[in-house]
Structure formats: C-alpha cells, structure tokens
N, C-alpha and C positions, 0 to 999 in steps of 0.2 A: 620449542620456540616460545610456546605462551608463560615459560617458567622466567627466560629472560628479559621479559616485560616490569616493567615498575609498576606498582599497583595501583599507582594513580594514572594510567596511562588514559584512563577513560572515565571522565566523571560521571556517574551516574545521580542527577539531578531529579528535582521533583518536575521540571519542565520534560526532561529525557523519558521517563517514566510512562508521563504520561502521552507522549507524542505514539509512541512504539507500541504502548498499551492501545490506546486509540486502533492504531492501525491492527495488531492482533486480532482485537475487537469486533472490527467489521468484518474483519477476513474470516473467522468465524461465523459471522451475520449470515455472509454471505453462502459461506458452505451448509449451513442451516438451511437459510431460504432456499439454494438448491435442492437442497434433498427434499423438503417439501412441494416445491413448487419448481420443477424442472426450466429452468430459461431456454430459450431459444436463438439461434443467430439471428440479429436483426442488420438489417443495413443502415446504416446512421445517415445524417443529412448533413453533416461537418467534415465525416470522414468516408470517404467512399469504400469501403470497407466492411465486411460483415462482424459484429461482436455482438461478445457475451455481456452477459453482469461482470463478470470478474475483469475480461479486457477493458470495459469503460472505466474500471477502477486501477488500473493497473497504470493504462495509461495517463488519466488523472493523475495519480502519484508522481508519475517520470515527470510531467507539464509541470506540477508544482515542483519538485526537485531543481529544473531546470528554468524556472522563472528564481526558482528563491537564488539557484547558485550567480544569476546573470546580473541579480540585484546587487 
C-alpha cells in the first residue's frame, strides 16, 4: 500500500517538524518525570474524573485537535 503512494503525498514542513517533535518531546518529558517521580491519580475540579500526567496531556491534545478542527 505505501509503495502506491506519491512521494509527495505528505509534505514534511519545518512547521510539521516541529509540531510532532514538540509533542515526542514532552511525551518523553513525561515518561522521564515518571520514572523519577512516580504521579499519582488525582481528581481534577473541571473533570470529575481521576487522572494522571499523561491523561491531562492526552486530553489536552484531543481539546486542542478538536477546537483547531471546529475553527
């Protein structure tokens, strides 16, 4: 399947680059600061729900994915 693809089917930008890197970036951060400093479940005060580091970022990303697509 990826052979029948055109090789510009996906530009890879210096904006692109850096969006994806960003996000690698913290998602590393994050698995770092776990392993040093184990999180906890906490209960939030916006969502009634218990989360980690990782789900407040996770969800974060979907909020902004889904504010930028609605714009």
């Amino acid at each position: 399947m990826l052979d029948s693809l055109p090789p510009e089917w996906m530009p890879w930008t210096v904006g692109t680059l850096v969006f994806l890197g960003s996000i690698i970036l913290v998602l590393i951060g994050l698995t770092v600061w776990d392993m040093y400093d184990p999180g906890w479940a906490r209960r939030g005060s916006i969502l009634p729900i218990e989360t980690t580091r990782g789900d407040r970022f996770f969800i974060g990303l979907l909020l902004t994915g889904i504010i930028f697509c609605l714009w």
